[in-house]
gemmi code that builds the backbone of each chain (N, CA, C; Angstrom):
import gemmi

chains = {
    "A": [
        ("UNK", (3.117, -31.757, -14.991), (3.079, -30.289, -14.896), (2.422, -29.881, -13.598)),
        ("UNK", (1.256, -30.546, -13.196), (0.303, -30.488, -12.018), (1.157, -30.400, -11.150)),
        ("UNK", (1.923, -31.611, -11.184), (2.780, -32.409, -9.779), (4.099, -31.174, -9.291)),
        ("UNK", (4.541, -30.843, -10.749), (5.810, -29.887, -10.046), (4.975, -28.656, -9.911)),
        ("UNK", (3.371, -27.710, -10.182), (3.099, -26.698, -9.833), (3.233, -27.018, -7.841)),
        ("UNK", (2.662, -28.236, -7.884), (1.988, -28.107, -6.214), (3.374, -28.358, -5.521)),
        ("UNK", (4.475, -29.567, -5.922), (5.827, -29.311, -5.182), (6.079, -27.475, -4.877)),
        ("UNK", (6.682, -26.973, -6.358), (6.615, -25.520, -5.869), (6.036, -24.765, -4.771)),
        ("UNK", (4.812, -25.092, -5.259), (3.507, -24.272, -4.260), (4.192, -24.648, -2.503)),
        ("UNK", (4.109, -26.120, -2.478), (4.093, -25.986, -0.684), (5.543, -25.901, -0.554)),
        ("UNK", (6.733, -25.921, -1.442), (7.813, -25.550, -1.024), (7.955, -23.810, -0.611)),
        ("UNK", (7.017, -23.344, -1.405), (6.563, -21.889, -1.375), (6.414, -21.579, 0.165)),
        ("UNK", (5.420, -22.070, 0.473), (4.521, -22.090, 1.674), (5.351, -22.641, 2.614)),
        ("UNK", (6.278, -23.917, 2.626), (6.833, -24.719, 4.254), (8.295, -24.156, 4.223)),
        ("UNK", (8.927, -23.768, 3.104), (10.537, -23.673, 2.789), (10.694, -21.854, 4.217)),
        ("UNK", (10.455, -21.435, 3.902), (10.505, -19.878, 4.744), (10.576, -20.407, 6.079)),
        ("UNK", (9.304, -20.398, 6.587), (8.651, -20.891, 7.915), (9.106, -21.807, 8.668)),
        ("UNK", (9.917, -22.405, 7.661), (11.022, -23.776, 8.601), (12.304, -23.531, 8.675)),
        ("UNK", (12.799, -23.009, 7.833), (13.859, -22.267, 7.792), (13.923, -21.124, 8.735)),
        ("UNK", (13.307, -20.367, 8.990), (12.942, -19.071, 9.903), (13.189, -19.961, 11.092)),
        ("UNK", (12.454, -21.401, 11.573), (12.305, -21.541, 12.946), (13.782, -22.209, 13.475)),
        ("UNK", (14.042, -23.103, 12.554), (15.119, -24.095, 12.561), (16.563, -23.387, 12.580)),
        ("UNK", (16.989, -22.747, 11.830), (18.613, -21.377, 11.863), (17.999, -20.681, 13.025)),
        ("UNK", (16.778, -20.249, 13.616), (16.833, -19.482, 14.501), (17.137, -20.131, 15.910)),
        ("UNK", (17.306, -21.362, 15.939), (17.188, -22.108, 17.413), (18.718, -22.922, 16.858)),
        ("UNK", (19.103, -23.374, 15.682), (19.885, -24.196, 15.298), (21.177, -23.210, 14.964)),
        ("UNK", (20.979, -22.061, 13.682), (22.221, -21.423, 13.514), (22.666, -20.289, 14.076)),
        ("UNK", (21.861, -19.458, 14.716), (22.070, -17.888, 14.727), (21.886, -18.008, 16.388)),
        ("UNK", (21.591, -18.889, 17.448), (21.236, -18.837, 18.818), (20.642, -17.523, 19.170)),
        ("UNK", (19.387, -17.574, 18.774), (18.204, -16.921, 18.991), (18.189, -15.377, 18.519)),
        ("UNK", (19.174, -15.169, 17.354), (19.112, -14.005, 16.706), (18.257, -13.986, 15.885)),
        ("UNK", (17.412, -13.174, 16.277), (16.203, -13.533, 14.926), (16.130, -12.840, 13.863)),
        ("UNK", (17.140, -11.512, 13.910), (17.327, -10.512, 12.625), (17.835, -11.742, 11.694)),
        ("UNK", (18.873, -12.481, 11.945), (19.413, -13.189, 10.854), (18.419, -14.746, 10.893)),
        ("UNK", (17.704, -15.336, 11.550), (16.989, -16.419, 11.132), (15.731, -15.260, 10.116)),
        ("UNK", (15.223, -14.284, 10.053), (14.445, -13.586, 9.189), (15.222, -13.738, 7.603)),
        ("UNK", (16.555, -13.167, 7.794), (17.435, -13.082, 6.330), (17.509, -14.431, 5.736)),
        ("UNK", (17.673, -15.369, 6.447), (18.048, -16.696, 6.136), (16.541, -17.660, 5.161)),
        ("UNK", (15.900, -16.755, 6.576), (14.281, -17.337, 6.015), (13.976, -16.925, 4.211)),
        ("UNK", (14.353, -15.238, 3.864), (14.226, -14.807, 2.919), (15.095, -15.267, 1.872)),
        ("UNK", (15.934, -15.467, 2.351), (17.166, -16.110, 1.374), (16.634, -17.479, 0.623)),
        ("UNK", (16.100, -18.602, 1.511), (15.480, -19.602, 1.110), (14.165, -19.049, 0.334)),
        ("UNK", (13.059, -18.457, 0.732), (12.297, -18.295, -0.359), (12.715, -17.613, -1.483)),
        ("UNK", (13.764, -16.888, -1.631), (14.334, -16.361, -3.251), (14.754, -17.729, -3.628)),
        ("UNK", (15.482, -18.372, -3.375), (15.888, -19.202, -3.755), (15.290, -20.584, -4.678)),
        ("UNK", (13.411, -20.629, -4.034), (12.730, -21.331, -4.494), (12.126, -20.515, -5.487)),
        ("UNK", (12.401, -19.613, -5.502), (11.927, -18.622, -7.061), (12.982, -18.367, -7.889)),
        ("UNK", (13.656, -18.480, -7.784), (14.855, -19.175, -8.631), (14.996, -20.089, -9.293)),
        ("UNK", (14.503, -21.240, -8.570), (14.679, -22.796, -9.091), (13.171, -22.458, -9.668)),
        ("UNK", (12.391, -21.959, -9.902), (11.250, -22.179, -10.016), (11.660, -21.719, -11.752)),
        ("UNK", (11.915, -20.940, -11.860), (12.303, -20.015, -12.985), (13.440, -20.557, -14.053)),
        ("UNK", (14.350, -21.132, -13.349), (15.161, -21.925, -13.919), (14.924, -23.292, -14.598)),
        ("UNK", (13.978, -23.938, -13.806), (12.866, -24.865, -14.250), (12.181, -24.431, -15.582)),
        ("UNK", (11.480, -23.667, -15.300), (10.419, -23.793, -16.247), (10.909, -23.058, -17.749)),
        ("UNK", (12.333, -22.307, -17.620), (13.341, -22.638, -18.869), (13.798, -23.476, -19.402)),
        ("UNK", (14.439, -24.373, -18.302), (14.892, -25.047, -18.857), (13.662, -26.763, -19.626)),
        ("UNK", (12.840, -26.889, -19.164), (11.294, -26.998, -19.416), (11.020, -26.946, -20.915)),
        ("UNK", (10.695, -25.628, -21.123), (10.219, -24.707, -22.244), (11.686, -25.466, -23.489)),
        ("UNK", (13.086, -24.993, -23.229), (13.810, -25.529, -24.057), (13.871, -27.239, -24.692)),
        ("UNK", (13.540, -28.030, -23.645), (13.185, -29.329, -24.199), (12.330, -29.408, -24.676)),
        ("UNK", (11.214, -28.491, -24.585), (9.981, -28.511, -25.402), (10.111, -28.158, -26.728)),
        ("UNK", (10.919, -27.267, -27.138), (11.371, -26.780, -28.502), (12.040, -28.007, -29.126)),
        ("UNK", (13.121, -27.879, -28.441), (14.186, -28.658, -29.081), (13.270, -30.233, -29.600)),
        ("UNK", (12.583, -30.614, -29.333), (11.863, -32.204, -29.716), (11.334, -32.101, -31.021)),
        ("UNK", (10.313, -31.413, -30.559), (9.790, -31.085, -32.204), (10.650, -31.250, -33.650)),
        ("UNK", (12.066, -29.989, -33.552), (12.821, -29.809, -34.036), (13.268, -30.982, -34.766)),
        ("UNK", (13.862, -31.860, -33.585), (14.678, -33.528, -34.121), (13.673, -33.907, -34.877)),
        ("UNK", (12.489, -34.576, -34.834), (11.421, -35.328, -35.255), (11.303, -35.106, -36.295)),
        ("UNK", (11.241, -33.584, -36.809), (11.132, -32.965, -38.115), (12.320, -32.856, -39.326)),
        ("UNK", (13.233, -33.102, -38.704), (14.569, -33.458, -39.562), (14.571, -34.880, -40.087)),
        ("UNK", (14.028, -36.086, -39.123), (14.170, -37.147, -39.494), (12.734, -37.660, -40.486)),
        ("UNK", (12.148, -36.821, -40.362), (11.128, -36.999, -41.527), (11.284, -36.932, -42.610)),
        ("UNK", (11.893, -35.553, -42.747), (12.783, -35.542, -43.710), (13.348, -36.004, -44.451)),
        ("UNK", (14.212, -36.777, -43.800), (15.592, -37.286, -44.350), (14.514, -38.499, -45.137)),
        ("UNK", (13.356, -39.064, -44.407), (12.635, -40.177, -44.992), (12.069, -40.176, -46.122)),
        ("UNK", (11.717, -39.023, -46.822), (10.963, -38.419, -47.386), (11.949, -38.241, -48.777)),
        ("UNK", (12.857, -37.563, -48.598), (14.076, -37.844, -49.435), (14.672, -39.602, -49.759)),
        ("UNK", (14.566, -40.331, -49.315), (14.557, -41.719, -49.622), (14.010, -42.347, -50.772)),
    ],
    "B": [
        ("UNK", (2.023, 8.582, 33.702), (2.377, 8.329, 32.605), (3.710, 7.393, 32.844)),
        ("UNK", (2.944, 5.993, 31.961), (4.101, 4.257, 32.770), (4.697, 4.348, 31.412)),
        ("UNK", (5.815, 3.754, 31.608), (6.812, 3.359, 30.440), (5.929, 1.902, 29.726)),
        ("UNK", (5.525, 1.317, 30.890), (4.423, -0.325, 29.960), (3.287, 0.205, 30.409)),
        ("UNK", (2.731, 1.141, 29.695), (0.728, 0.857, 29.675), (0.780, -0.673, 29.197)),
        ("UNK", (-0.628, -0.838, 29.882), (-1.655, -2.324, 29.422), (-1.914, -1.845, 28.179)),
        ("UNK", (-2.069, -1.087, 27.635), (-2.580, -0.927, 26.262), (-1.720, -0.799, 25.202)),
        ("UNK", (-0.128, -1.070, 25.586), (1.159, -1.252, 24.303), (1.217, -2.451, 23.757)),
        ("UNK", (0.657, -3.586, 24.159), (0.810, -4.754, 23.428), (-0.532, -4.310, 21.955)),
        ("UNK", (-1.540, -3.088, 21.942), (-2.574, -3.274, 21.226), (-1.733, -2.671, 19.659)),
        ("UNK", (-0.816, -1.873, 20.230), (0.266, -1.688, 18.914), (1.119, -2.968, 18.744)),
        ("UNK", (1.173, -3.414, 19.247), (2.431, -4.846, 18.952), (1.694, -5.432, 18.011)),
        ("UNK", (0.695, -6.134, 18.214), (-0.770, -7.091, 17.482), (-0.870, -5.857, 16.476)),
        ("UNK", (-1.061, -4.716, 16.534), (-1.647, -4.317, 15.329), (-0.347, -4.478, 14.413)),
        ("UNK", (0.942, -4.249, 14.390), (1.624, -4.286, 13.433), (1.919, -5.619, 12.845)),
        ("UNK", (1.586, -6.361, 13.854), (2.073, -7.981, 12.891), (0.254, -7.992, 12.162)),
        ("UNK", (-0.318, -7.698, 12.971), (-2.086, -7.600, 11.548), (-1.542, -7.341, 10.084)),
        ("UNK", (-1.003, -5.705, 10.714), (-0.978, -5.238, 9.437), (0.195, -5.631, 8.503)),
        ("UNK", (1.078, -6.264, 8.635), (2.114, -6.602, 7.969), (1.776, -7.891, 7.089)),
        ("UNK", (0.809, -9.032, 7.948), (0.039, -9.925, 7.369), (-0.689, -9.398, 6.155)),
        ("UNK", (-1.855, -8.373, 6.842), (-2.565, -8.209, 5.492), (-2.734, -7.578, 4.413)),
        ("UNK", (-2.071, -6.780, 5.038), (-1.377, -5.593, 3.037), (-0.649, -6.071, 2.388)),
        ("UNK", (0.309, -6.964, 2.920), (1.307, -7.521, 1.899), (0.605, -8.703, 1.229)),
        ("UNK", (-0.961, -9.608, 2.197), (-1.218, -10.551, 1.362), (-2.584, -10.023, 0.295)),
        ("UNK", (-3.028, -9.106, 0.576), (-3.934, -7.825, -0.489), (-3.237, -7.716, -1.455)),
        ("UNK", (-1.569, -7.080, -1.527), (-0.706, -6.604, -2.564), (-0.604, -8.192, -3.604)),
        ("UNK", (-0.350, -9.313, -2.501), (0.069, -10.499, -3.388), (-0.916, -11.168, -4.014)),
        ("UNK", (-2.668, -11.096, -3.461), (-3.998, -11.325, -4.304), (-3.851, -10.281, -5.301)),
        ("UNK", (-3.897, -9.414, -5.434), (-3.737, -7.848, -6.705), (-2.878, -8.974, -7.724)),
        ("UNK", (-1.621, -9.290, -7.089), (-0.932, -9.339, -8.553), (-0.967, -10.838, -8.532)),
        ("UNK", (-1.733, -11.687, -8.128), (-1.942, -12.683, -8.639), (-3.080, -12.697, -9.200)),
        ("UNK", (-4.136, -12.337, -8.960), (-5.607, -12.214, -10.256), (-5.036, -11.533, -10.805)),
        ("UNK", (-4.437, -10.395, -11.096), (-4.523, -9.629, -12.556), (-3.111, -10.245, -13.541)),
        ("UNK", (-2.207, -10.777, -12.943), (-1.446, -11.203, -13.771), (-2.190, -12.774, -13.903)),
        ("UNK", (-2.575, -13.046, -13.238), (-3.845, -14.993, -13.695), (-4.469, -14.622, -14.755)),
        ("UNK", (-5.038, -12.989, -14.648), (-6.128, -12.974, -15.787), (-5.294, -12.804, -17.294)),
        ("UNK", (-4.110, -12.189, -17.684), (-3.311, -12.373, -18.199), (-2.877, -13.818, -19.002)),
        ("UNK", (-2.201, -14.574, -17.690), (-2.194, -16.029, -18.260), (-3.268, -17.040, -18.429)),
        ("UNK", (-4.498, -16.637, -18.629), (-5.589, -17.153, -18.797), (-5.869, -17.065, -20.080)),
        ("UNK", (-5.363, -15.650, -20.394), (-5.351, -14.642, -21.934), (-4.570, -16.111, -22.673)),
        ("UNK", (-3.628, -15.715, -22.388), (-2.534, -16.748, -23.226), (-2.317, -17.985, -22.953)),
        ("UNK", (-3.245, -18.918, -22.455), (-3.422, -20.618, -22.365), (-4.261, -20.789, -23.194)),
        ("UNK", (-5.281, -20.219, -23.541), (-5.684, -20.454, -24.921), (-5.026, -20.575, -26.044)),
        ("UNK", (-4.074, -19.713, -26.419), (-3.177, -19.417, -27.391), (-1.731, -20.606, -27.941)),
        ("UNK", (-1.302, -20.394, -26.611), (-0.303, -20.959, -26.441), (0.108, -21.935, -24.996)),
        ("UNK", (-0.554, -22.927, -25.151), (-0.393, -23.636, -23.891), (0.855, -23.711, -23.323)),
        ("UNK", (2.186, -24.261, -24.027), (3.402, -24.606, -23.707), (3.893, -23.517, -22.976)),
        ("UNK", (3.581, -22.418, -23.216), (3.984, -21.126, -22.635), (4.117, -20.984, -20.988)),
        ("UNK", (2.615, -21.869, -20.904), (1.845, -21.750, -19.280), (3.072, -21.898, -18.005)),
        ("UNK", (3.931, -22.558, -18.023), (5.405, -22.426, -17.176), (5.846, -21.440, -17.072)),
        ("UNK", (6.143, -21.000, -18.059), (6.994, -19.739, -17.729), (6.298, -18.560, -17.685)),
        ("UNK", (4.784, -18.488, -18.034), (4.239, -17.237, -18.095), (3.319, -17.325, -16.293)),
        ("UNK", (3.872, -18.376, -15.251), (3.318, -18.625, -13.868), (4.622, -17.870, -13.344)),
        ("UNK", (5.645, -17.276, -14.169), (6.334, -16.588, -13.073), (6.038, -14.866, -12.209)),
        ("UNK", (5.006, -14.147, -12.746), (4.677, -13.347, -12.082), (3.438, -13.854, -10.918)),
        ("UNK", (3.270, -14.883, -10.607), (2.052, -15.558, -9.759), (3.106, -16.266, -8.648)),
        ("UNK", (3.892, -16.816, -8.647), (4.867, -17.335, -7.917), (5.845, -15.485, -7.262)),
        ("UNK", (6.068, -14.884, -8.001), (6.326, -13.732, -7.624), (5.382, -13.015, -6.354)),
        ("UNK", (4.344, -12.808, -6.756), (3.409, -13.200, -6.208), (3.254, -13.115, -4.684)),
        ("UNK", (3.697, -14.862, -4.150), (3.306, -15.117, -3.425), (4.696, -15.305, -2.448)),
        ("UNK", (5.604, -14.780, -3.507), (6.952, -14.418, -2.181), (6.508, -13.006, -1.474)),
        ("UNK", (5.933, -12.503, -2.226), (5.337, -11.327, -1.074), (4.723, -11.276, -0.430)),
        ("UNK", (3.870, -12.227, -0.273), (3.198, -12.423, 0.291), (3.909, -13.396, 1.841)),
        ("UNK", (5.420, -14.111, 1.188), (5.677, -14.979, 2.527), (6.605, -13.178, 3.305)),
        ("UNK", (7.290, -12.472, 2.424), (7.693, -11.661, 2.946), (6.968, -10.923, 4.387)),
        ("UNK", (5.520, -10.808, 3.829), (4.431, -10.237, 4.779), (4.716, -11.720, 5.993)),
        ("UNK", (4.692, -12.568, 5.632), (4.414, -13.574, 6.829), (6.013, -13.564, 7.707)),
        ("UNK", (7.269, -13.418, 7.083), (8.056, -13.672, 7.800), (8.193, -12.663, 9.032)),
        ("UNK", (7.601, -11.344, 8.194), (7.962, -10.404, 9.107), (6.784, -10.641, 10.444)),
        ("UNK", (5.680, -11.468, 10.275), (4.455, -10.861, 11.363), (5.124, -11.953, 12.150)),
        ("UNK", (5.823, -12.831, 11.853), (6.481, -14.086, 12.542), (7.070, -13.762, 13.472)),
        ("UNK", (8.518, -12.801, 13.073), (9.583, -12.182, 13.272), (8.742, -11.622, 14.794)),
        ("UNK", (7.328, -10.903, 14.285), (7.313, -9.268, 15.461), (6.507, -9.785, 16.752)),
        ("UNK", (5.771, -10.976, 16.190), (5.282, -11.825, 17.383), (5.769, -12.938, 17.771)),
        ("UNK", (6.856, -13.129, 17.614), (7.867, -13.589, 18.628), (8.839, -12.569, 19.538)),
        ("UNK", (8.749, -11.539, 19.225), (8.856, -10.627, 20.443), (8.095, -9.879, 21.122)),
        ("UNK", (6.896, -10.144, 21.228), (5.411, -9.588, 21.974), (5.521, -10.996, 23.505)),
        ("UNK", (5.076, -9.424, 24.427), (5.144, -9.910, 25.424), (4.200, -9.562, 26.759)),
        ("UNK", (3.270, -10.315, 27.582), (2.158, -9.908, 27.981), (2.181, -8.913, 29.220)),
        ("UNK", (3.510, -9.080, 29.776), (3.957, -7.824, 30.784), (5.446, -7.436, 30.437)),
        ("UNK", (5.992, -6.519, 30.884), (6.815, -5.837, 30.665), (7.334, -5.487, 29.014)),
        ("UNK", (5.857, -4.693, 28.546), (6.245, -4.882, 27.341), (6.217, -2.688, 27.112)),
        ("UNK", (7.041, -2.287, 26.617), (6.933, -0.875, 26.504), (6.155, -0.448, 25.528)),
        ("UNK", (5.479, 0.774, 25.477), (5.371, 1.646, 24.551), (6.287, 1.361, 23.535)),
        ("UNK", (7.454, 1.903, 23.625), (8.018, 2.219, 22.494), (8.375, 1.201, 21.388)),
        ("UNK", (8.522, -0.226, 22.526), (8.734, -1.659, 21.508), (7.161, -1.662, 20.963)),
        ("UNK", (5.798, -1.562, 21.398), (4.950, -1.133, 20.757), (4.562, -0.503, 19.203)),
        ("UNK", (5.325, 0.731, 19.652), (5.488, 1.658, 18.097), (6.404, 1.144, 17.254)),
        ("UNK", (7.621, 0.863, 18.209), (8.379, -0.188, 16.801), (8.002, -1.030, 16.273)),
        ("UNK", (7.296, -2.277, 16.793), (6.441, -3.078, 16.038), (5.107, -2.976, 15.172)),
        ("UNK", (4.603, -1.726, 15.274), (3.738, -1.013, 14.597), (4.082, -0.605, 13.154)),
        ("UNK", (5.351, 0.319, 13.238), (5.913, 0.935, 12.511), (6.561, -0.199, 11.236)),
        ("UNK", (7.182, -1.307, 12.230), (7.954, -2.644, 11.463), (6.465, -3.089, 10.176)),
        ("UNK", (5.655, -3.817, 10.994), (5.022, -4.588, 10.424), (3.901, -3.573, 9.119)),
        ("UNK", (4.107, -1.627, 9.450), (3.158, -0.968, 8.390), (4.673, -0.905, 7.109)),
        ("UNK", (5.627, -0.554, 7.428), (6.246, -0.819, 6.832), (6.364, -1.813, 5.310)),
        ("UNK", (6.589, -2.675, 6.270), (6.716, -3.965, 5.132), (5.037, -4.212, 4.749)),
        ("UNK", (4.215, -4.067, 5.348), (2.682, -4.072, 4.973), (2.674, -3.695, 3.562)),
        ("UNK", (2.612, -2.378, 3.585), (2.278, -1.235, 2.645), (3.629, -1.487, 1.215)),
        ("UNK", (4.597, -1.720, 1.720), (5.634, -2.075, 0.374), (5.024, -3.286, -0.084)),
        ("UNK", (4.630, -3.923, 0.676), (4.295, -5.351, -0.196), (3.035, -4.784, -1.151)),
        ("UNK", (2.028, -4.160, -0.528), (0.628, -3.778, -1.172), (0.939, -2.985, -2.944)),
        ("UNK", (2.436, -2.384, -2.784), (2.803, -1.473, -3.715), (3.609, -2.615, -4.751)),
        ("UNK", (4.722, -3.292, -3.980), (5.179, -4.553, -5.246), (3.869, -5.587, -6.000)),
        ("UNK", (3.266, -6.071, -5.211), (2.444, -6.889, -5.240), (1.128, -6.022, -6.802)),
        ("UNK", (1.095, -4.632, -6.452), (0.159, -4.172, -7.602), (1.238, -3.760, -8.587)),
        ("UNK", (2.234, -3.547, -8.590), (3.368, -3.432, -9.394), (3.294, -4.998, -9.995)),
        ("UNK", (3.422, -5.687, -9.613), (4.052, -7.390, -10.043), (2.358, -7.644, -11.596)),
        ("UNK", (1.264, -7.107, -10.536), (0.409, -7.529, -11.148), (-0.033, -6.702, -12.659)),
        ("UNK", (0.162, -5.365, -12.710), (0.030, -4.524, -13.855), (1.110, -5.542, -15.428)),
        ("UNK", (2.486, -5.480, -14.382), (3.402, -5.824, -14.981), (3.373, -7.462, -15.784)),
        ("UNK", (2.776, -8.016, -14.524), (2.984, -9.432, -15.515), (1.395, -9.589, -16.181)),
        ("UNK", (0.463, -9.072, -16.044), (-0.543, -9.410, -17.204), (-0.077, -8.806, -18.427)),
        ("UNK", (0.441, -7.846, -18.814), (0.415, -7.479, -20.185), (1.637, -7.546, -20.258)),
        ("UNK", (2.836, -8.212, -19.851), (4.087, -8.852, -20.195), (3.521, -10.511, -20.912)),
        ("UNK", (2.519, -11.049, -19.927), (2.317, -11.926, -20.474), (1.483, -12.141, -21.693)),
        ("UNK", (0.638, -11.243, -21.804), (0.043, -11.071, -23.097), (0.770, -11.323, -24.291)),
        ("UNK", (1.894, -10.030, -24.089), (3.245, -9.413, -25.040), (3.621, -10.703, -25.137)),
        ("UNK", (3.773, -11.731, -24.620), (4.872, -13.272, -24.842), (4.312, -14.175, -25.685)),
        ("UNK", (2.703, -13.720, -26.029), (2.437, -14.680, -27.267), (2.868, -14.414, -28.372)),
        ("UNK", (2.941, -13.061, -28.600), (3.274, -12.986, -30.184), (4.836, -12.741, -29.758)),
        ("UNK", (5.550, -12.338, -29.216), (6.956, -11.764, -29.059), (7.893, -12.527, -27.565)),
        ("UNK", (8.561, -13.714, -28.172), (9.406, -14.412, -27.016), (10.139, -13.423, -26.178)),
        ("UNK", (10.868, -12.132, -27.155), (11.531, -11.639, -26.637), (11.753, -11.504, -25.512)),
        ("UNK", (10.404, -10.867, -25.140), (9.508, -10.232, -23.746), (10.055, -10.957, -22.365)),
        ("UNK", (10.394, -12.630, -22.651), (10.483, -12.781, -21.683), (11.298, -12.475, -20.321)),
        ("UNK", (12.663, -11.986, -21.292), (13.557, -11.500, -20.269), (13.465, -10.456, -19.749)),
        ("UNK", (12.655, -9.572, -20.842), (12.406, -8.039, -19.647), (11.428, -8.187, -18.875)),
        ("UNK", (10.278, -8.887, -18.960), (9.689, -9.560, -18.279), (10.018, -9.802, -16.858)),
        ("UNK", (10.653, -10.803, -16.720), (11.683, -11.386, -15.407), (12.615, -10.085, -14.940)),
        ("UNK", (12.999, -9.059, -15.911), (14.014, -8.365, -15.025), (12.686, -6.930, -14.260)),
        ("UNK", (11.651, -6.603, -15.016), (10.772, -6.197, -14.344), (10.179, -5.949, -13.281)),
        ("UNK", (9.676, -7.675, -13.591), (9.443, -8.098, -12.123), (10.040, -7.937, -10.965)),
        ("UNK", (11.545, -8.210, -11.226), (12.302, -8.266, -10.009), (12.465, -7.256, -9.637)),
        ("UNK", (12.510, -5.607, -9.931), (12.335, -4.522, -9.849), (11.231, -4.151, -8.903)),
        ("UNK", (9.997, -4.861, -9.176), (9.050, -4.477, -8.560), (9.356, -5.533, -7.182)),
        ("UNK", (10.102, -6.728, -7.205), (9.631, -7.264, -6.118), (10.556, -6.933, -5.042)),
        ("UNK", (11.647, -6.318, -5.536), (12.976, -5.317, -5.043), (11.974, -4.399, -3.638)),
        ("UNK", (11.038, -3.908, -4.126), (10.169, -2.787, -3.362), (9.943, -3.293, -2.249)),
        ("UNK", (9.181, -4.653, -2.496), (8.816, -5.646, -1.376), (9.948, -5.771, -0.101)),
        ("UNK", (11.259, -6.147, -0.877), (12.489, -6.616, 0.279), (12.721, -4.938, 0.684)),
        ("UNK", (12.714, -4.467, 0.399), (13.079, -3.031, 0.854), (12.466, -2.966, 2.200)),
        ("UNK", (11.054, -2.932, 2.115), (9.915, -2.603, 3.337), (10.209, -4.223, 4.074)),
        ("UNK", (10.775, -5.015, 3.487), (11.217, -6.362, 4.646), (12.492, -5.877, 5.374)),
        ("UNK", (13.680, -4.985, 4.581), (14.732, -4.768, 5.509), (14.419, -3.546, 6.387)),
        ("UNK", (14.217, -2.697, 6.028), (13.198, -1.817, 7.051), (12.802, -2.465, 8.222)),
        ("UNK", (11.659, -3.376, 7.898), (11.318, -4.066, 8.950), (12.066, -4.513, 9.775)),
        ("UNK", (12.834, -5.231, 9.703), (14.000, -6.242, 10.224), (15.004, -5.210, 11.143)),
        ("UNK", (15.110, -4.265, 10.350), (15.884, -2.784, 11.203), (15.509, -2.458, 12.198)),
        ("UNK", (14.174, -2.193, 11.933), (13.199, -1.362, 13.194), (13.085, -2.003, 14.250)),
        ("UNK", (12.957, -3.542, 14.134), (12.352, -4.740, 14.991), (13.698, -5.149, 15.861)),
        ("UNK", (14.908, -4.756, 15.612), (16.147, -5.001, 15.961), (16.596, -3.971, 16.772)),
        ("UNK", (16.173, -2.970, 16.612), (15.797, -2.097, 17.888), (14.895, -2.272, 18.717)),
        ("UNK", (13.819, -3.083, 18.803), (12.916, -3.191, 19.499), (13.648, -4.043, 20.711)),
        ("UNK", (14.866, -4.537, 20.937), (15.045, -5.096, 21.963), (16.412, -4.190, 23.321)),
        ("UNK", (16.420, -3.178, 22.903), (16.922, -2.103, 23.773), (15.939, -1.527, 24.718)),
        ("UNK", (14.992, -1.655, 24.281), (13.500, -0.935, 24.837), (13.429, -1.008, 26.074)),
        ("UNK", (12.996, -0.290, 26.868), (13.232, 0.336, 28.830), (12.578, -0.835, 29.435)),
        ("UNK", (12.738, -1.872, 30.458), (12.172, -2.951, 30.857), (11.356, -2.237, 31.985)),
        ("UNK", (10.533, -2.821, 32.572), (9.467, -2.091, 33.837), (9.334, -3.396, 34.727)),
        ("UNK", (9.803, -2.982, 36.157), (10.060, -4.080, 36.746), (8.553, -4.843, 37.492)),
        ("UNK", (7.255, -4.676, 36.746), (5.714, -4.668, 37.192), (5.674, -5.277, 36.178)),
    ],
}
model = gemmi.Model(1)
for chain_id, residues in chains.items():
    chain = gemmi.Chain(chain_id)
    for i, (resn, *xyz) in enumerate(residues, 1):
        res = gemmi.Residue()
        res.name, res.seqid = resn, gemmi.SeqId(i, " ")
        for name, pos in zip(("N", "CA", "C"), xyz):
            atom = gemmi.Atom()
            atom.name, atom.element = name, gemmi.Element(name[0])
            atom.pos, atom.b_iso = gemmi.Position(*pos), 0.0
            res.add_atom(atom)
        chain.add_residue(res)
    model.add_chain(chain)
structure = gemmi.Structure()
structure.add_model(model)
structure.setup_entities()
């Protein structure tokens, strides 16, 4: 849980700022209105995955319990 | 009366300041008060703690918002031939997006402490939750395209051959 907060975190922090420098010298030849958009585009993007994560997360967390408790069950009935 | 006073770069610097630090004021606001929130509910409900870190990650895109733009305005600051008026535009750019961030950022934070509260007893929450948020962080990109507008004019600006 630790490990993917701090991935997030410095993807947070390096994903923009490299993106901003890199499309601005690499894709856009020194347009910087669009290395700015590009920059923003990538940080939505890591809030996205961030969010999508921690759904899809939360659902394996449910769903386990669930199984475990059926097969007890069934033992119990035996 | 010069088209480049020595004293137009002191507006250039002030707008990338201020674009830095209101938007990262707005993104401390709504990260303690929505932390204090999910602090509420890690007691309660630990498993929760993932998904109730999405107004704190919210957060701190406003906070890169504030950074892309001071990026953006000081890479076009320049120690001579720099005008007045690219001055005020970069002033104007960086209060801009400053001050929207200061407003999403206390928006994000009202919103996700007592959204997150609401998510212990009621899952529901979570999706209005998330669509909330994004409402408020909507405010933020607003005062970033603004910015980006203003700063895109800043390169028409009268050159001074001194």
């Amino acid at each position: 849980v630790l490990v993917k907060l701090l991935i997030f975190s410095a993807a947070l922090a390096i994903a923009p700022v490299a993106s901003y420098f890199l499309s601005k010298d690499y894709l856009w030849e020194g347009n910087t209105t669009l290395a700015a958009i590009t920059a923003i585009m990538s940080a939505n993007t890591v809030l996205v995955a961030y969010i999508v994560m921690s759904i899809r997360e939360e659902r394996l967390a449910t769903v386990k319990p669930a199984t475990s408790h059926t097969t007890e069950e069934s033992k119990k009935d035996r | 009366m010069s088209v480049c006073p020595p004293y137009a770069p002191f507006f250039g610097f002030g707008g990338v300041a201020a674009s830095m630090i209101l938007s990262t004021v707005g993104a401390a606001f709504g990260t303690s008060k929505a932390g204090i929130g999910i602090a509420g509910l890690g007691t309660f409900r630990p498993e929760l703690i993932m998904k109730s870190l999405i107004p704190v990650v919210m957060s701190g895109i406003i906070a890169v918002y504030g950074l892309v733009v001071s990026v953006l305005i000081a890479g076009g600051l320049r120690p001579t031939d720099y005008s007045l008026y690219a001055g005020f535009i970069h002033l104007g750019a960086g209060l801009a997006c400053g001050f929207t961030g200061l407003a999403a950022g206390y928006a994000i934070g009202f919103v996700g402490d007592s959204c997150v509260r609401a998510y212990v007893h009621e899952s529901r929450v979570f999706v209005t939750m998330v669509l909330i948020l994004i409402f408020g962080e909507v405010l933020g990109l607003y005062g970033l395209i603004v910015a980006l507008i203003m700063n895109s004019r800043a390169t028409e600006a009268p050159r001074c051959t001194y």
